[in-house]
N, C-alpha and C positions, 0 to 999 in steps of 0.2 A: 226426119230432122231431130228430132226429141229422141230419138234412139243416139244419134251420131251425136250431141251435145251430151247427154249421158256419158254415150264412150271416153268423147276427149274431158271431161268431169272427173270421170274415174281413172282415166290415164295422167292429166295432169295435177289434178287434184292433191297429190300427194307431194309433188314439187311444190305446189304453191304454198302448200301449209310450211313444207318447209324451208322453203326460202323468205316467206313470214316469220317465221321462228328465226332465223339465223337473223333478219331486218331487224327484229325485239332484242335478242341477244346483242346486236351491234348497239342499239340506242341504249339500254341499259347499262354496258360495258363503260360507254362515252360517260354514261352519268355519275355511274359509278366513279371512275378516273377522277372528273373535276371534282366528285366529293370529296375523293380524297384526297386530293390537292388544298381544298378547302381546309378538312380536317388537318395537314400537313401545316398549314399558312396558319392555322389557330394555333396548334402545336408550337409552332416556330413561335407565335406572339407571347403564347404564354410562357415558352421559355423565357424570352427577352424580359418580359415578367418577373418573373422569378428570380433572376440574376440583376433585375434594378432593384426588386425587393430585399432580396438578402442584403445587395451593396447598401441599404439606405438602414439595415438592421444593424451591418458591420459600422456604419457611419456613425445612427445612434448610439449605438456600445460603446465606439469609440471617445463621441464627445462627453457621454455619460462617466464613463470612465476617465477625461481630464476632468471634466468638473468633481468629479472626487477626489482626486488626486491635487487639486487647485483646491479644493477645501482645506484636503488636509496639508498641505504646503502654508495657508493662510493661517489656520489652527499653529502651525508650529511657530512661524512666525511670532503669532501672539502672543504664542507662549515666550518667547524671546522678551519680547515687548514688556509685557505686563508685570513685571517687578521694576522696571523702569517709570513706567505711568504710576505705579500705584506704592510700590514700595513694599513692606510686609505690612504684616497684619497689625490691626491696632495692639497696641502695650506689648509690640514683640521688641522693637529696641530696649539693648540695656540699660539700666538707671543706673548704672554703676562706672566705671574709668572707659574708656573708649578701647584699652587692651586686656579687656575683658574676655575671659571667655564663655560659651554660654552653659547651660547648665544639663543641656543634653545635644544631641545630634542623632537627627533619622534618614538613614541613607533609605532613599524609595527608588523604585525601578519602576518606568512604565513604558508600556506596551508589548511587555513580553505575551506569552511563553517563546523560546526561542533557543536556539542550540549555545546562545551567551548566557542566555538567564541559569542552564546547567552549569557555566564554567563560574558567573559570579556564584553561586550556590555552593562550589567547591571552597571559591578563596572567602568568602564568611564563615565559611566552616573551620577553613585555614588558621584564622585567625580569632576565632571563636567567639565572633561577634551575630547578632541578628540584622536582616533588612525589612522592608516591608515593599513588596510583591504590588503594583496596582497593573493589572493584566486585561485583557483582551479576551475574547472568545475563541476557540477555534475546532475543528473536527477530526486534527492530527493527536488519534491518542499514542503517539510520542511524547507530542508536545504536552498534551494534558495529563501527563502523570509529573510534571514541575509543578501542576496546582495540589498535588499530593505529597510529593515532599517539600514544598513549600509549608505547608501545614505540621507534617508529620517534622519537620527539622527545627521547629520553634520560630519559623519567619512569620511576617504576618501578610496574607490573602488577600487583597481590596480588588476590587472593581474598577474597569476603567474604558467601560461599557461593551458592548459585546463587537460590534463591527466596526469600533473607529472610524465610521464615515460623519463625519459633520453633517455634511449636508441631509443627511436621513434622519439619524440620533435629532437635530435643533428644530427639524420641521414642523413638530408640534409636541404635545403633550403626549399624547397616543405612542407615537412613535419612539421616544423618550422612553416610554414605561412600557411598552415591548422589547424595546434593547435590553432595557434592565433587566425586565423578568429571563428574559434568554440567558445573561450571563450568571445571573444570581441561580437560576436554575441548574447552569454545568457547573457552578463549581460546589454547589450544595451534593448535586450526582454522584462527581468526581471525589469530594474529600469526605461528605459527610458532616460538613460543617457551614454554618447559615454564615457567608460574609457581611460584616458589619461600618465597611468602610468604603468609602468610593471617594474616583479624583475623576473631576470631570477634561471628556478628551479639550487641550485647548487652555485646559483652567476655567475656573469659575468667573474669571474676567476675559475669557474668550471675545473677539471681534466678529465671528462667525453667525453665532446662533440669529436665528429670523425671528425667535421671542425672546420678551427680558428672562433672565437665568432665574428669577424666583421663583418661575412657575415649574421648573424642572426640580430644583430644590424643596419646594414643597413637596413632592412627590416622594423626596429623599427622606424629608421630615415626617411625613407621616407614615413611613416604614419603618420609622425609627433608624434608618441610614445617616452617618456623619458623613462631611464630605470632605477633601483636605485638599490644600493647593499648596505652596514650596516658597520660600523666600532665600535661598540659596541656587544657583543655576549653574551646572557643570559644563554647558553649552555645547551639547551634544547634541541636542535637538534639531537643527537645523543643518548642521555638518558632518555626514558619518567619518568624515576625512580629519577631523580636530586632533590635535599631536596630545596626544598622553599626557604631556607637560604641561598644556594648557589647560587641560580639565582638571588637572590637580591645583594648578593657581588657581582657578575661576572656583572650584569647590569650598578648597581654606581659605582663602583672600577675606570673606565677608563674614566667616566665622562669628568673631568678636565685638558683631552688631545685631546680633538677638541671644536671648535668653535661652529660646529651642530654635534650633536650627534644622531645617528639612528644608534635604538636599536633590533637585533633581536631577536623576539622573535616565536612563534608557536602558532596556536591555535587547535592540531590535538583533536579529543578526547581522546587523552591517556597523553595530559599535562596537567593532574591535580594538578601539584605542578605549572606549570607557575599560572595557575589562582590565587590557592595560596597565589604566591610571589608577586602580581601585586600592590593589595593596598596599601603595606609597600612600594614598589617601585614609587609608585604615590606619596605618603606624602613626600617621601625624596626629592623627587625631588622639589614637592611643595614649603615644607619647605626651598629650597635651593634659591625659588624667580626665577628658571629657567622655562622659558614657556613652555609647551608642545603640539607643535604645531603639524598640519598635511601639507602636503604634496603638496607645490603650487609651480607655474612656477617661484619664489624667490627663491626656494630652491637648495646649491649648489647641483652640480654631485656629489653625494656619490657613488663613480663608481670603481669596483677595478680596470676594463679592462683600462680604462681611465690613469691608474696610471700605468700601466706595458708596455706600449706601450709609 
């Protein structure tokens, strides 16, 4: 009996191992599959992941990106505003006949650099007058060789912070004097020359900023930075679309109610009508025997904050 169990041991024995083997092979395979199905369905989840995550990054960028664009809509606005609220600067009206005229004119450009800011650079040259430059930051060195002949053509260079975002620049103090050091830094790079002037983006009577403006000003002061604002408006600021004609009334109209007149104006690439308006606005002024000077430590504080305080 123990012999014939032997035999059929060593005759079957060798199926049974492996039709065990093939039984392990089968349940393994099974386990296998559902894992990966599993792995499949995790796969699948974290795609869906992925795709609500990016949507909710494109969503942030996007509302991040209106609320700067709503800032700076509101900044411009104010700028509109703020010679209406506040008027010019103290003792900038004349003492003298009402059809007066004043005793200089500063044509300023701000938020350049821009493919206009080369075309006004040509017709100041034109007509052999200076402007003064308050600029923006940027990393197109196209655009940043205008902070070079800006310089190098006897205009004068100001700052008018490095990223024009209100809502970043007003946030704090910090932030304020990181813009600053950025822009003061590329144009010191760039020309070789320490800018000594700044306009804040909005104006110094901005509606914008989340803290009072003195503590950004001090900042300015104690770099020894002046800062300047405009009592003249060419109203360009809020209209790329304004007819030529009107920025030349809105520029001379108020002429012959300060002493120094600074005038603002824009040099974005979509003020094609400022460029336009400029050379009719340089002969008037010309023809009028009023200097059109740039921007030196004689010149008063055309300041709005100055005046509300």
């Amino acid at each position: 009996m123990r012999v014939q169990r032997l035999k059929r041991l060593i005759l079957f024995g060798p199926y049974v191992l492996a039709l065990a083997g093939m039984v392990i092979c089968i349940i393994l395979s099974v386990l296998l599959v559902r894992q990966q199905k599993r792995i499949d369905a995790l796969e699948e989840e974290i795609g869906h992941l992925t795709v609500y995550q990016n949507g909710l990054i494109e969503k942030i960028s996007s509302v991040s990106s209106s609320v700067d664009d709503l800032g700076s809509a509101v900044g411009a606005i104010s700028t509109e505003l703020s010679l209406v609220d506040i008027g010019a600067y103290t003792g900038s009206k004349s003492s003298t006949s009402a059809t007066s005229w004043p005793h200089k004119v500063y044509l300023t450009f701000d938020d350049g650099p821009s493919v206009n800011t080369e075309k006004i650079l040509d017709i100041l040259d034109s007509y052999g007058v200076k402007g003064n430059f308050f600029m923006v930051g940027t990393d197109n060195p196209d655009l940043q060789k205008m902070y070079k002949r800006i310089v190098d053509e006897g205009h004068v260079l100001c700052m008018h912070s490095y990223s024009h975002k209100y809502n970043e620049i007003y946030s704090s103090v910090d932030a304020f004097t990181r813009d600053l050091d950025q822009i003061y830094s590329l144009m010191y790079e760039v020309t070789g020359t320490r800018p000594r002037y700044y306009r804040f983006p909005g104006g110094s009577s901005n509606s914008v900023s989340r803290l009072p403006m003195k503590d950004f000003i001090k900042v300015l002061d104690e770099r020894g930075i002046r800062y300047f604002d405009w009592n003249v408006v060419a109203g360009d600021a809020t209209n790329p679309m304004l007819p030529a004609d009107q920025i030349i009334e809105n520029s001379l109209c108020d002429l012959n109610e300060y002493e120094e007149a600074m005038i603002l104006f824009h040099d974005l690439s979509n003020k094609t009508s400022t460029v336009e308006a400029l050379p009719a606005i340089i002969e008037a002024i010309q023809a009028s025997g009023i200097p059109i000077a740039t921007i030196d430590d004689t010149t008063v504080n055309i300041q709005h904050y100055a005046n509300t305080n």
